[in-house]
C-alpha positions in Angstrom: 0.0 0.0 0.0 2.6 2.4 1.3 4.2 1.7 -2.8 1.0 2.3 -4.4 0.6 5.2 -2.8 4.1 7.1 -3.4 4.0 5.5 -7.0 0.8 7.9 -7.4 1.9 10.7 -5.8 5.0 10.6 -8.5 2.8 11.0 -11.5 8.0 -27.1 1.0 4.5 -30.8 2.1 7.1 -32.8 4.6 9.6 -35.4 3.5 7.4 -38.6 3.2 8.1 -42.5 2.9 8.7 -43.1 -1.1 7.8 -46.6 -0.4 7.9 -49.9 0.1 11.7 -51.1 -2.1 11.6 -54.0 -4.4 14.6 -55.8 -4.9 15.6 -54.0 -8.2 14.9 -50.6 -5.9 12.4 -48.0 -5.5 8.6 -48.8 -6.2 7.2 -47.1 -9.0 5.1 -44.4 -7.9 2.4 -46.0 -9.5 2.3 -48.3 -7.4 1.7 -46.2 -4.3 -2.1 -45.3 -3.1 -3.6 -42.8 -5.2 -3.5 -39.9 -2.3 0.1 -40.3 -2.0 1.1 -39.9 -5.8 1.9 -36.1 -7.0 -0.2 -35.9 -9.6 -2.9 -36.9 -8.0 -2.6 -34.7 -5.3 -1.8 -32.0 -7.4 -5.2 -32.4 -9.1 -7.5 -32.6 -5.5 -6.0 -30.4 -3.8 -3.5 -27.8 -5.8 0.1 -27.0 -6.9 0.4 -25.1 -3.7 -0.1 -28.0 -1.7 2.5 -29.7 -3.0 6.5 -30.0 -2.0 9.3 -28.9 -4.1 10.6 -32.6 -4.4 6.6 -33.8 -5.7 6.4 -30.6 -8.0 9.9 -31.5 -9.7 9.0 -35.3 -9.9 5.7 -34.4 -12.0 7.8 -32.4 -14.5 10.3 -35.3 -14.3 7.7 -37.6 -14.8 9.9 -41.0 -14.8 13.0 -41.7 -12.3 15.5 -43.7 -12.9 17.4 -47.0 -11.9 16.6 -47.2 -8.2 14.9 -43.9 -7.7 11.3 -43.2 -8.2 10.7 -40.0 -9.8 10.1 -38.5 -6.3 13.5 -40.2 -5.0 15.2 -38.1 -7.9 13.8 -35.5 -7.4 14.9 -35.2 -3.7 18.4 -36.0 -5.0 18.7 -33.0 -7.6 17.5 -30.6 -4.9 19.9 -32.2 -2.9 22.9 -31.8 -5.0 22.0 -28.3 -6.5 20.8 -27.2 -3.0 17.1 -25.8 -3.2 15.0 -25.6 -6.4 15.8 -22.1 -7.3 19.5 -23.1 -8.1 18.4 -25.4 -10.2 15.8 -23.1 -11.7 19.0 -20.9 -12.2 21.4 -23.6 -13.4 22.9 -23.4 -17.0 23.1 -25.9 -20.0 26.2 -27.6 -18.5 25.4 -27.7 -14.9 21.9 -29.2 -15.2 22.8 -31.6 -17.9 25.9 -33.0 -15.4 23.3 -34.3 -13.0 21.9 -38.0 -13.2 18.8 -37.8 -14.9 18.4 -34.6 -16.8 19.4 -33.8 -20.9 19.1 -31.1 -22.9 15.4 -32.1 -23.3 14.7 -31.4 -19.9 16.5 -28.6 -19.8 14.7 -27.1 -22.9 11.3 -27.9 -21.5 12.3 -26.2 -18.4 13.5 -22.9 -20.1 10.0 -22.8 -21.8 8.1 -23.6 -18.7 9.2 -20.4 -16.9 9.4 -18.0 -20.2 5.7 -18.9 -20.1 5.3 -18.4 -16.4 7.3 -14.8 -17.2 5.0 -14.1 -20.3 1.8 -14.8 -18.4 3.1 -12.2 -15.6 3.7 -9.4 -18.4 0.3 -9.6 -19.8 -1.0 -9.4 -16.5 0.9 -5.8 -15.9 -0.6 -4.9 -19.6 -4.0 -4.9 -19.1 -3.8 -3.2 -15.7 -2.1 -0.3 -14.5 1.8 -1.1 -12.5 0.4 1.5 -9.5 -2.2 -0.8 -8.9 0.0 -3.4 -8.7 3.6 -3.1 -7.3 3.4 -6.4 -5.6 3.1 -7.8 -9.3 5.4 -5.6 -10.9 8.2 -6.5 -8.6 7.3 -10.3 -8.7 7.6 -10.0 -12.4 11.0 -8.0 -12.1 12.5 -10.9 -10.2 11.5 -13.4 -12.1 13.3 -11.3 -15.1 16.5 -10.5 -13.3 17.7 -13.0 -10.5 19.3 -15.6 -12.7 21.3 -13.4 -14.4 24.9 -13.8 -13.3 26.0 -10.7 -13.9 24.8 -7.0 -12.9 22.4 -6.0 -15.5 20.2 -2.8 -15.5 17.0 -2.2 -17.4 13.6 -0.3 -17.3 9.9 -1.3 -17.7 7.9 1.1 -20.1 5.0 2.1 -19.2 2.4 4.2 -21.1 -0.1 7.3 -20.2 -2.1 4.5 -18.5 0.4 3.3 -16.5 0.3 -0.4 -18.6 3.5 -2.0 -19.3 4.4 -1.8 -22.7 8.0 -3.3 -22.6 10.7 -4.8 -20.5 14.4 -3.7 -22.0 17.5 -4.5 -20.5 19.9 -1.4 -21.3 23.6 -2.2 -19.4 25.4 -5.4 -18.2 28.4 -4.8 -16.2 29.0 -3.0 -13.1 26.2 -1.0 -12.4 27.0 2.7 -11.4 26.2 6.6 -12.0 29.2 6.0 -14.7 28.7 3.8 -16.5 24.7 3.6 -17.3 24.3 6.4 -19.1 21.1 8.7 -19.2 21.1 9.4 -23.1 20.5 5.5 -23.9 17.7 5.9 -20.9 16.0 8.6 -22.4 16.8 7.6 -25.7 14.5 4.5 -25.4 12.2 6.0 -23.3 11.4 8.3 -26.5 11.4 5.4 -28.7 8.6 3.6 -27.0 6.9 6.7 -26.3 6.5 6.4 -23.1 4.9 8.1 -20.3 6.5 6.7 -17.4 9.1 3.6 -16.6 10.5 1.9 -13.6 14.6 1.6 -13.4 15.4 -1.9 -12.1 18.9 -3.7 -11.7 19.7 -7.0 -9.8 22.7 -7.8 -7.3 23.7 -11.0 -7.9 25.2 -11.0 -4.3 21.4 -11.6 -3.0 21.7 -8.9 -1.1 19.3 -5.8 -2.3 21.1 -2.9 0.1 21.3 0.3 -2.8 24.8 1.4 -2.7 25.4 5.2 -2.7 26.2 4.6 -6.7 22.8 3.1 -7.0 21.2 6.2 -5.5 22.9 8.6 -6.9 22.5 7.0 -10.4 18.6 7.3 -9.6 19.0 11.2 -9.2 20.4 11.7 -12.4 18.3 9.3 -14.4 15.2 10.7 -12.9 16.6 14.5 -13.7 17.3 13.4 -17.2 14.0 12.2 -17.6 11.9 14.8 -16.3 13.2 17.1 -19.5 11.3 15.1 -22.0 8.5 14.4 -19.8 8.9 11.1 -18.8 8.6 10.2 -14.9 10.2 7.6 -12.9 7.7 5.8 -10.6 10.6 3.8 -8.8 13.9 2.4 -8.6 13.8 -1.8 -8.1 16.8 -3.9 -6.9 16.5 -7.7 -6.9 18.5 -10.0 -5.4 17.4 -12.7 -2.7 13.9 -12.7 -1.1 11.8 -9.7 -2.0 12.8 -7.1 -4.3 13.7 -3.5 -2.6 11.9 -0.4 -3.5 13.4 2.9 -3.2 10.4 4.4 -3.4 9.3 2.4 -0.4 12.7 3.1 1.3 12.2 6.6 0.9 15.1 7.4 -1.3 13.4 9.0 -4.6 
């Protein structure tokens, strides 16, 4: 709320059994009662409902020697430590792990472009001061893989609807280095009205530096002579995304 408003004023189920083992190893989850199996559960009672390990094992869909889909499952989040890393993980490190190909990792890369698209023509149709919970969700879900600092905007029209997302820099993000001209530059090409400045720390930790809000200052100045207004200033990293606005610093 305390967003929405300044944006206006600016213009894991628990580890369960996996089964009896057979002498060649795990049972097939087939072979377990139907309220036990993932899908199944996924279907009665939601995704929400479900575990990391059981939502992994559905995309899986088959295990392998020994392991039940589930029982794989557990083992990838084991070795690439939570599900986000894995989310995160390139070509090379996911295809190194017992069980996954390219295949998999292709199907995965489309799963969450679509999860990403879905999020962007949500923002479209509504307007981002309505929604800053969304807009940041949709931010982080843009920038937290990335490796590397990156910086970019989201365009917005007289409506306040995203129009675009545009990643502008890579590199070390500073008050040098970004430079307004490119800013307004697209800005004007899109014609937009408005845009909120994002850029991720790939350290996790979202803390603006004093580059980060000085940077702000003179992107915001820059702007304001062709008429477009910046609504806020997003970091990502770790957990939720910060707000400057919300932090007071714009």
């Amino acid at each position: 709320m305390v967003v929405q408003k300044r944006w206006a004023k600016i213009a894991q189920r628990p580890h369960r059994n996996s089964g009896a083992q057979s002498h060649g190893g795990a049972m097939s989850i087939r072979s377990w009662p139907a309220a036990e199996r993932p899908r199944e559960r996924l279907l009665e009672l939601g995704a929400a409902s479900l575990s990391d390990a059981e939502l992994l094992a559905i995309f899986l869909r088959t295990g392998v020697a020994g392991k039940s889909a589930v029982d794989l499952a557990r083992h990838l989040l084991n070795q690439f430590d939570g599900l986000r890393p894995l989310l995160d993980a390139d070509l090379s490190a996911f295809t190194s792990q017992l069980g996954l190909g390219s295949a998999k990792f292709a199907q995965l890369q489309a799963v969450m472009e679509m999860a990403r698209r879905h999020m962007a023509e949500s923002l479209r149709r509504e307007s981002a001061l309505e929604n800053p919970t969304q807009v940041r969700s949709y931010l982080k879900a843009l920038l937290r893989h990335e490796p590397h600092e990156v910086f970019g905007c989201l365009f917005l029209d007289n409506k306040h609807r995203v129009m675009t997302f545009e990643i502008l820099f890579r590199g070390t993000i500073n008050a040098s280095y970004v430079h307004p001209r490119q800013v307004v530059k697209r800005a004007m090409a899109h014609n937009a009205a408005s845009l909120i400045l994002c850029h991720n720390h790939p350290s996790g930790i979202t803390t603006p530096s004093r580059s980060d809000i000085d940077l702000t200052k003179r992107l915001k100045e820059a702007l304001l002579l062709v008429d477009v207004h910046v609504l806020d200033h997003v970091i990502v990293g770790d957990g939720e995304p910060l707000s400057m606005v919300e932090r007071g610093l714009m």
